[in-house]
Backbone as a printed PyTorch tensor [residue, N CA C, xyz], in Angstrom:
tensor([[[  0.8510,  -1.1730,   0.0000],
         [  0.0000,   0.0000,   0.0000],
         [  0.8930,   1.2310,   0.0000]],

        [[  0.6900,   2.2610,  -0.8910],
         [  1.4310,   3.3280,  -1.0970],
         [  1.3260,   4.1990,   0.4140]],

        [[  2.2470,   4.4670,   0.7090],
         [  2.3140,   5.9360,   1.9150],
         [  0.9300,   6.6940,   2.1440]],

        [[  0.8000,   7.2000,   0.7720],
         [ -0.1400,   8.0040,   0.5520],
         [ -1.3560,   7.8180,   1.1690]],

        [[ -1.5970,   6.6850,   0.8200],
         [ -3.0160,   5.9050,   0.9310],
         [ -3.2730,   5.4170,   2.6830]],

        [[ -4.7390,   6.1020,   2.9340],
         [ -4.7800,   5.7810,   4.3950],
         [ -5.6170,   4.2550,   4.3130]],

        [[ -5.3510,   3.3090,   5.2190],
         [ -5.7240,   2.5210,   5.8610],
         [ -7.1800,   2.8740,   6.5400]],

        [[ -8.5340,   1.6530,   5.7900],
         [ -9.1780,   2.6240,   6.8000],
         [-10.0310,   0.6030,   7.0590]],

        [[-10.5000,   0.8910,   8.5280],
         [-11.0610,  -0.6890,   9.1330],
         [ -9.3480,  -1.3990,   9.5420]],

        [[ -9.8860,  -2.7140,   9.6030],
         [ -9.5520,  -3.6670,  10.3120],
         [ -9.0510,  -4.8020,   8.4990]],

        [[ -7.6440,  -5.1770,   8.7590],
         [ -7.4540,  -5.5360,   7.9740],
         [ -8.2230,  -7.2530,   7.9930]],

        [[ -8.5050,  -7.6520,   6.6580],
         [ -8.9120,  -8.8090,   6.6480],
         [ -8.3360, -10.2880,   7.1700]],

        [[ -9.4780, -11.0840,   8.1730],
         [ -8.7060, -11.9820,   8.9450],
         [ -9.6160, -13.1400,   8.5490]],

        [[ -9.0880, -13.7770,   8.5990],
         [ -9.9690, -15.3570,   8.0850],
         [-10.9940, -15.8840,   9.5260]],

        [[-11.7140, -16.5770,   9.0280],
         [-12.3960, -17.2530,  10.2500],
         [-14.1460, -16.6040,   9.9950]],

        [[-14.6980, -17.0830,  11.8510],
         [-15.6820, -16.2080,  11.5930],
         [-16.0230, -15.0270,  12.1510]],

        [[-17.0300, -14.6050,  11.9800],
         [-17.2520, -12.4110,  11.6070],
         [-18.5640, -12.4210,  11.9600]],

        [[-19.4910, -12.4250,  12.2920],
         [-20.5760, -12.3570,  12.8030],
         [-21.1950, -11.3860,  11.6270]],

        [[-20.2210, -10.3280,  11.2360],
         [-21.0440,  -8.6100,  10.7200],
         [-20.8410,  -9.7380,   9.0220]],

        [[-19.9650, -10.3040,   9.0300],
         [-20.0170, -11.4450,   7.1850],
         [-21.1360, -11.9910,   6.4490]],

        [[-21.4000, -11.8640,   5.9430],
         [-22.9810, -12.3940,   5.6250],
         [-22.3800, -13.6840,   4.9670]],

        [[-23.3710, -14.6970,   5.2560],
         [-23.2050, -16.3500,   4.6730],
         [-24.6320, -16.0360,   3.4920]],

        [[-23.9540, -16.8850,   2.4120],
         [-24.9800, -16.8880,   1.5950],
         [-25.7260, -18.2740,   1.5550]],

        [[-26.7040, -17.8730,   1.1030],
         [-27.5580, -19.5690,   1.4490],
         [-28.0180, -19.9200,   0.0430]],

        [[-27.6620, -21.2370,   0.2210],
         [-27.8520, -22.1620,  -1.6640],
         [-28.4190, -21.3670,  -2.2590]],

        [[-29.7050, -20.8690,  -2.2020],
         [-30.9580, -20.4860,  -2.8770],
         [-29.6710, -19.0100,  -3.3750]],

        [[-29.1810, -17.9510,  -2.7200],
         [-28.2070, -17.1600,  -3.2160],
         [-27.6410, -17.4340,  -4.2580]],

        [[-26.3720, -18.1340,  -3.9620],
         [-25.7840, -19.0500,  -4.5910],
         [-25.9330, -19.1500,  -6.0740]],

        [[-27.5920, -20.2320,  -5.9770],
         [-27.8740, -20.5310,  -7.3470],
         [-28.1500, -19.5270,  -7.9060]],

        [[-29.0960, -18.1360,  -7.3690],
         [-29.3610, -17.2070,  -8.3290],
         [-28.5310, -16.4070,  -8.9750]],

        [[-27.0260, -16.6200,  -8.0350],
         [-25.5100, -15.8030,  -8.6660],
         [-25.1060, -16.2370,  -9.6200]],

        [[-25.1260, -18.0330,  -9.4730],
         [-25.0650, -18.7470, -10.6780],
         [-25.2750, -18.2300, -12.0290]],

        [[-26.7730, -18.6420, -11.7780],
         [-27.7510, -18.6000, -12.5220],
         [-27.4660, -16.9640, -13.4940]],

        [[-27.4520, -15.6290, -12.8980],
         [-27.1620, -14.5720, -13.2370],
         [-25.5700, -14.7090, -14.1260]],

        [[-24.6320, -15.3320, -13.5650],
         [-23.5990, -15.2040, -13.7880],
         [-23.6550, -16.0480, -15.4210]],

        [[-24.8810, -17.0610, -15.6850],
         [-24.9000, -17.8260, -17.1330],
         [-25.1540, -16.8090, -17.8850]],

        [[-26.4960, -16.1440, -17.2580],
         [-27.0170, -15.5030, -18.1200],
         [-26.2880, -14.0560, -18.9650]],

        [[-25.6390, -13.4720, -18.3890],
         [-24.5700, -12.8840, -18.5800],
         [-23.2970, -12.8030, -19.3370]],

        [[-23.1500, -14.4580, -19.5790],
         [-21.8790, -14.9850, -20.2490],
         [-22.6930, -15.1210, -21.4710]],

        [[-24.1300, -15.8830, -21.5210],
         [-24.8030, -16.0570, -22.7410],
         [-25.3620, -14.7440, -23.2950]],

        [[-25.7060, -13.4530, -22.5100],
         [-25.4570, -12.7580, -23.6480],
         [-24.5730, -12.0310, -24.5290]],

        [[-23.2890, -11.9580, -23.7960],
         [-21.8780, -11.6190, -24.6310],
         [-21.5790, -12.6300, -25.4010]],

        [[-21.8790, -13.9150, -25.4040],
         [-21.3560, -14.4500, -26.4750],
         [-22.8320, -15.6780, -26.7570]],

        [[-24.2270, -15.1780, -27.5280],
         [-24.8470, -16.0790, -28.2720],
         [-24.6850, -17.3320, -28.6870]],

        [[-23.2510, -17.9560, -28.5950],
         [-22.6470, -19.1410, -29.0990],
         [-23.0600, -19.5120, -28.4560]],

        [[-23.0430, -19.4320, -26.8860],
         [-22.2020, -19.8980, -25.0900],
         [-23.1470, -21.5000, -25.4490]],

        [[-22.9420, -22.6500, -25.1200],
         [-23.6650, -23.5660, -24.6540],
         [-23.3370, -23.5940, -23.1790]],

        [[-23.9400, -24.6050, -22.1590],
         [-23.9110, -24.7730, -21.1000],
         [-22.0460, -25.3180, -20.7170]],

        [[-21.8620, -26.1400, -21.6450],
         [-20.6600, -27.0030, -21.6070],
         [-19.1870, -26.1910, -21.5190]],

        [[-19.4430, -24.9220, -22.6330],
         [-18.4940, -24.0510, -23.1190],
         [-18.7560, -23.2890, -22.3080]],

        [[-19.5450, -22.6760, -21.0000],
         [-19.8480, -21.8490, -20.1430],
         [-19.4740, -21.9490, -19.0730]],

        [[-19.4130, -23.4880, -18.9970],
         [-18.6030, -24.1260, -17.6750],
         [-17.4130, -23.5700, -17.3460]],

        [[-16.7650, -23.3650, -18.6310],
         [-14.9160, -22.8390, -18.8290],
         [-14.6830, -21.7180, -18.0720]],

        [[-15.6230, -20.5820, -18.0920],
         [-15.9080, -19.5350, -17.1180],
         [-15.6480, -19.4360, -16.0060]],

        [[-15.7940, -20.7920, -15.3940],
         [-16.1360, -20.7070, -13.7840],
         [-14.4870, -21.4770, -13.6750]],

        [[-13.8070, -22.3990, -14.1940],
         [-12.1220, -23.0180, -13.5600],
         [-11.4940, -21.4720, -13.4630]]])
């Protein structure tokens, strides 16, 4: 981090956080789900198979 730049919070610590929000499946799938739809409209080709590649 440059000099310049102030620090602001609590740097990030692994574990659990109470204030973290957990997402629940039903989330999840609709991020999914958003995240296909998205890939299929930049590229009309997209099949499901070739969409997969997205997500490795």
């Amino acid at each position: 981090m440059p000099k310049s730049a102030k620090q602001r919070g609590r740097p990030f610590v692994k574990g659990y956080d109470p204030r973290r929000h957990k997402f629940t499946p039903e989330e999840c799938r609709e991020g999914f789900y958003a995240a296909l739809a998205a890939i299929a409209e930049r590229n009309p080709l997209a099949t499901f198979y070739n969409v997969m590649e997205y997500f490795r």
